[in-house]
C-alpha positions as CSV (number, residue, x, y, z in Angstrom):
1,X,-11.6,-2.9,-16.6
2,X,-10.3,-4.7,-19.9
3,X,-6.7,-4.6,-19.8
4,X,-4.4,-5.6,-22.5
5,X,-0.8,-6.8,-22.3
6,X,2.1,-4.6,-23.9
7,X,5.6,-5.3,-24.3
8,X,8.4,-2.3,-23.6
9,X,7.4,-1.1,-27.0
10,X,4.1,-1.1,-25.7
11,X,2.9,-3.6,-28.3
12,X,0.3,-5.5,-27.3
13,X,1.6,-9.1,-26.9
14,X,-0.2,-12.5,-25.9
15,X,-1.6,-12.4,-21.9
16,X,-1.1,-15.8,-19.9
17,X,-2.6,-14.7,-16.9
18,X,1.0,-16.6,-15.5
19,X,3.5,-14.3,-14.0
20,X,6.6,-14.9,-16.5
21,X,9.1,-14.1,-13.1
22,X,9.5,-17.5,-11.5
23,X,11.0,-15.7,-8.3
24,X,8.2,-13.6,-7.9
25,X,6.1,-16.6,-6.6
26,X,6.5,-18.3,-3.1
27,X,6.8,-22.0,-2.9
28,X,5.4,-23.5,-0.3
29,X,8.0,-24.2,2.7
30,X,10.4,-22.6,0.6
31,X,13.8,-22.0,2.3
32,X,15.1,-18.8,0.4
33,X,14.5,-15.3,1.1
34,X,11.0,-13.6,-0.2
35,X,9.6,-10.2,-0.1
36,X,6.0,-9.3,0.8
37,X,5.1,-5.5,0.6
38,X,3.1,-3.9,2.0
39,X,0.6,-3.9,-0.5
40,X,0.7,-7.5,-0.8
41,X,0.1,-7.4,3.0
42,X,-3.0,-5.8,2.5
43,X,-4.2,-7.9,0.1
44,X,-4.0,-11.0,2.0
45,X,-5.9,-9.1,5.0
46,X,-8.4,-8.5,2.3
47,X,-9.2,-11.8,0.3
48,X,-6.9,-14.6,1.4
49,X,-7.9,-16.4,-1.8
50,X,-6.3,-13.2,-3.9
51,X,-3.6,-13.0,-2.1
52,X,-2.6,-16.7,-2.2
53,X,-3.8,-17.1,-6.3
54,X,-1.4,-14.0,-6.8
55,X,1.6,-14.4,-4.8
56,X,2.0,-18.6,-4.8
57,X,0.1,-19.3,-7.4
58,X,1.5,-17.0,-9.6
59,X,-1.3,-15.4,-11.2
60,X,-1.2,-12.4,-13.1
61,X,-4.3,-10.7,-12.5
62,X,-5.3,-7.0,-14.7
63,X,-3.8,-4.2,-13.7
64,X,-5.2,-1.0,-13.1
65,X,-3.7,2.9,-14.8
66,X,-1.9,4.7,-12.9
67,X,-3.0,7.4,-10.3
68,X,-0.8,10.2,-12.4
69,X,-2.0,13.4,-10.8
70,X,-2.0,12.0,-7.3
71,X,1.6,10.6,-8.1
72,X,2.6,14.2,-9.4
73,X,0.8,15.8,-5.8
74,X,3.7,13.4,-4.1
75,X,6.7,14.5,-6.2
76,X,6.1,18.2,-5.7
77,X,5.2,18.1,-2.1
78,X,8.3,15.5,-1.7
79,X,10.6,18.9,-3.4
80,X,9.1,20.7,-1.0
81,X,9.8,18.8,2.1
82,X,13.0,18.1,0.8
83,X,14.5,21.1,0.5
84,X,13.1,21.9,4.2
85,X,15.1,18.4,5.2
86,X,18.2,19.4,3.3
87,X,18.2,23.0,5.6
88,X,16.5,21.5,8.5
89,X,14.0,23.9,8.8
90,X,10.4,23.5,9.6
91,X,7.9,23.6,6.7
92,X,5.5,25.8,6.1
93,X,2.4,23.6,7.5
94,X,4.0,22.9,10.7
95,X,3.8,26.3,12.8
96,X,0.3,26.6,11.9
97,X,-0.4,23.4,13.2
98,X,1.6,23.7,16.3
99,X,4.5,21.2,15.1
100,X,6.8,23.9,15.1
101,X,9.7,21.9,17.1
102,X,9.0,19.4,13.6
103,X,11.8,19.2,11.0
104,X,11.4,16.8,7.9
105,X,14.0,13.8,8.8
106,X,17.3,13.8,6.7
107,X,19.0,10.3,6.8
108,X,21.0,9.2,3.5
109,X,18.8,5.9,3.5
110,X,15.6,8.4,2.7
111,X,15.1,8.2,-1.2
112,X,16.0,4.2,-0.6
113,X,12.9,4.0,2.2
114,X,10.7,5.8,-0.3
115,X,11.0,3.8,-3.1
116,X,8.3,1.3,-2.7
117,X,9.4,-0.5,-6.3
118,X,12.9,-1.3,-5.6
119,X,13.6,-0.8,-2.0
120,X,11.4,0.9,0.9
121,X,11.8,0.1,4.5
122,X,13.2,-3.7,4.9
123,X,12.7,-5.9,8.1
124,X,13.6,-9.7,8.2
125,X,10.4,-10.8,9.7
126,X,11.9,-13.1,13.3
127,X,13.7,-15.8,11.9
128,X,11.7,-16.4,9.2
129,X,12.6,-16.5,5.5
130,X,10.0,-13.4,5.0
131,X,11.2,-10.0,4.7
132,X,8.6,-7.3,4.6
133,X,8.5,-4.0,2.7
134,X,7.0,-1.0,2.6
135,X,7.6,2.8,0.7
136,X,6.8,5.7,3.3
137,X,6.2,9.0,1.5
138,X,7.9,10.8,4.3
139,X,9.6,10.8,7.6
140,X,9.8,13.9,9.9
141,X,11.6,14.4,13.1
142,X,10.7,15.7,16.5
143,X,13.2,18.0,17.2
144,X,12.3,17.8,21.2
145,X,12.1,13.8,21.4
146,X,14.1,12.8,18.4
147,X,11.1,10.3,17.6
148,X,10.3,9.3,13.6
149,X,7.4,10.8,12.5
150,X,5.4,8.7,9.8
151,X,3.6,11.2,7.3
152,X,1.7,9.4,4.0
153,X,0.3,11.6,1.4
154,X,-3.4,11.4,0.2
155,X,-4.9,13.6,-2.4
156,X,-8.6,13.6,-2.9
157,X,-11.1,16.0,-4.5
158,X,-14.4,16.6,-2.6
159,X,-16.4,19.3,-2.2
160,X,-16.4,19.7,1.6
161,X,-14.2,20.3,3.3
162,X,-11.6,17.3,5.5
163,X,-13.3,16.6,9.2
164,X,-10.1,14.7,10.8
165,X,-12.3,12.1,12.6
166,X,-14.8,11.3,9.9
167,X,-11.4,11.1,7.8
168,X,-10.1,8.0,10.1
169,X,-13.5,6.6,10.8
170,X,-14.6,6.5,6.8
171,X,-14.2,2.3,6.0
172,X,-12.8,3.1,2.5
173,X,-9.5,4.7,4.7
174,X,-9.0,1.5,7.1
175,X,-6.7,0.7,4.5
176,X,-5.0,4.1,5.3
177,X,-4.7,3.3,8.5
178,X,-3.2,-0.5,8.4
179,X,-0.4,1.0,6.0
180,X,0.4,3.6,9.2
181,X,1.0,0.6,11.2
182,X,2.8,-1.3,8.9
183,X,5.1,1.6,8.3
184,X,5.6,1.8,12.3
185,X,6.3,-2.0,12.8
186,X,8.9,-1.8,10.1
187,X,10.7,1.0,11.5
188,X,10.3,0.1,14.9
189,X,11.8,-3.4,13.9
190,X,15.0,-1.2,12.0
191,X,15.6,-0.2,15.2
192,X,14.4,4.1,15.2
193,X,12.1,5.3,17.9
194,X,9.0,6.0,16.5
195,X,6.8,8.7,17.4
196,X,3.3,7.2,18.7
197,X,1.2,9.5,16.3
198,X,1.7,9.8,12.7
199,X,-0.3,12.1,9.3
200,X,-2.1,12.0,6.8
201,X,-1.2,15.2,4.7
202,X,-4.1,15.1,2.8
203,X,-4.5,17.5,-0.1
204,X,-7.7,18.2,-1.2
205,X,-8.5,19.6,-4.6
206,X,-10.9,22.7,-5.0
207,X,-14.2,22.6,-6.9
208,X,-16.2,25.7,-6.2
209,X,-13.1,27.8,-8.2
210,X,-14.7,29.6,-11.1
211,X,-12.7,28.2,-13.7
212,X,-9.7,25.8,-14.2
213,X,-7.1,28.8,-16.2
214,X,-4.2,26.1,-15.7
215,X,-4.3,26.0,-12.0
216,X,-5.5,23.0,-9.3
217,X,-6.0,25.1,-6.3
218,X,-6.0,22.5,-3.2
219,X,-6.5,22.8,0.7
220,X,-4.1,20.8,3.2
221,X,-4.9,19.3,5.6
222,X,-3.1,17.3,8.6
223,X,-5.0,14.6,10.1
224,X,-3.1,12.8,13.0
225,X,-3.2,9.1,13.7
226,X,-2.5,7.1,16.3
227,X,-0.9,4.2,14.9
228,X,-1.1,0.9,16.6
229,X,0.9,-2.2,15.3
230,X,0.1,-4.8,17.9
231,X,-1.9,-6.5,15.7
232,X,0.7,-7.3,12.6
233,X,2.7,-10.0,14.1
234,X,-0.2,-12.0,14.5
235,X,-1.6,-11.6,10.5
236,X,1.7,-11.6,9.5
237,X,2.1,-15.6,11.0
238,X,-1.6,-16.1,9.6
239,X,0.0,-15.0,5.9
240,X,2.7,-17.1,6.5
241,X,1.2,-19.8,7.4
242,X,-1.4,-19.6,4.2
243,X,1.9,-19.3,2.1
244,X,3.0,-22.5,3.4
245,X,0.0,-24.8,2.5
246,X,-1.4,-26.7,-0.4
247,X,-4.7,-25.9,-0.9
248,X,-6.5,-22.6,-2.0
249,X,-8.1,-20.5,0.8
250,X,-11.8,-19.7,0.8
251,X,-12.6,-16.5,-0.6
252,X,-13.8,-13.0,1.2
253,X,-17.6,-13.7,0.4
254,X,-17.6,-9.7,0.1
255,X,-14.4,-10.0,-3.0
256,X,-15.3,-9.0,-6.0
257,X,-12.4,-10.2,-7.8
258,X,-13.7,-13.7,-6.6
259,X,-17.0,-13.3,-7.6
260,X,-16.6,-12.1,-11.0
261,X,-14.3,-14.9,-11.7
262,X,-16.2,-17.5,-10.6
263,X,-19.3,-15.9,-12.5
264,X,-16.9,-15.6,-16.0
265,X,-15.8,-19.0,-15.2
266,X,-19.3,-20.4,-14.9
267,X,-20.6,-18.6,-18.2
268,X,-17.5,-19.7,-20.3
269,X,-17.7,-23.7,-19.1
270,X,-21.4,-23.6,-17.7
271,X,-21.0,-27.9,-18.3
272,X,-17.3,-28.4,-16.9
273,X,-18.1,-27.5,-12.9
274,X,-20.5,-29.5,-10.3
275,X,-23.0,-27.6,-9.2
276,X,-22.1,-26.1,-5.6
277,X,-18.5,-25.9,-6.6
278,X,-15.9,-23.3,-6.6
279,X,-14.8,-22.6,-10.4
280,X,-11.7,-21.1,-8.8
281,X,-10.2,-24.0,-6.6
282,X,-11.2,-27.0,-10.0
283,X,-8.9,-25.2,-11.9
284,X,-6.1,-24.2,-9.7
285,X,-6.4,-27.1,-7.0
């Protein structure tokens, strides 16, 4: 997409393509505290070269709109599941689903470990200067065990109906899955027992209704996961380890990002690049 920079006025105002937020860019072997979320996480599991061009580099890449109706699907069911955590009482999907001994988790630190922008869950990664971050939708309790449950909210629109293991084994949710794990290893690391399987509460909107009449009519669906976050400490050193050097990873040969870039790179200064030669690492090497 074309995206155009605006100012709080929502002027449109000159684009860089520079972050202006020094701080919000690692320097290599940098001593002082910095945040990776994780959403930044995922990126550098996706295209090192992204990752590293966005978060030491400083790039500003496009952004994209925002996801308003899935974002309002979040705030209502968070009311809902709110209201059960402020009476402790077990919401309406859990009987149903045999997770009647389930009670949503009250803990004052809640609205902080949802708030993905300015807060979420916080580990210090070892003794690193790295501390990773990451905003859970929603945390429930075993009432029997005491263990953390993890519970992320998804709301899709399709016209058949959720089957719980194609739902985990579709690629396009592996990204689900590596923000369950995430979630668990920050927790774990905060020092709360966390129960081995966590949900999706996935909300799926209805199309076969005979009219819209001012009404979204979804079904809900819980689709357990087995989390597994063996793997993260090893990436995590991998990421690091990318933050700390000089020179520009190689691209995913699957990015797209990368690939158009290079293209609009090539067709802007068809005369300025070798032939053979990444347009992305002569500019920013």
């Amino acid at each position: 997409m074309i995206d155009l920079k605006r100012n709080s006025k929502k002027e449109p105002i000159k684009a860089t393509g520079i972050r202006a937020r020094e701080s919000s860019s690692y320097k290599p072997n940098q001593t002082t505290d910095f945040k990776i979320s994780r959403g930044r996480f995922s990126n550098f599991l996706t295209c090192p070269r992204c990752f590293y061009l966005d978060r030491v580099k400083g790039l500003d890449p496009p952004g994209t709109p925002g996801w308003t109706l899935n974002e309002t699907t979040d705030l209502l069911l968070k009311k809902e599941f709110d209201h059960c955590r402020e009476t402790q009482t077990a919401h309406r999907l859990f009987a149903p689903n045999g997770l009647g001994h389930i009670v949503p988790f009250n803990h004052p630190e809640m609205d902080n470990w949802r708030d993905s922008l300015h807060h979420g869950l916080i580990l210090k990664y070892k003794d690193t200067n790295i501390i990773l971050t990451g905003g859970v939708d929603d945390i429930w309790q075993d009432t029997n065990t005491q263990q953390l449950i993890i519970v992320d909210y998804k709301s899709q629109a399709k016209n058949a109906r959720v089957d719980k293991q194609d739902y985990l084994e579709d690629p396009y949710h592996d990204g689900y899955k590596i923000q369950m794990d995430f979630y668990a290893y920050l927790l774990k690391g905060m020092g709360f027992n966390v129960h081995p399987c966590s949900y999706f509460l996935v909300c799926n909107a209805k199309r076969d209704d005979n009219g819209f009449h001012k009404t979204m009519n979804f079904d809900e669906y819980l689709v357990p996961y087995n989390w597994n976050s063996d793997w993260i400490e090893e990436k995590v050193d991998e990421m690091i380890t990318l933050m700390n050097q000089h020179k520009i990873p190689e691209p995913n040969k699957c990015c797209k990002n990368c690939a158009y870039s290079d293209q609009y790179a090539k067709a802007v200064h068809p005369e300025g690049i070798n032939q053979g030669e990444s347009i992305q690492r002569s500019f920013f090497s």
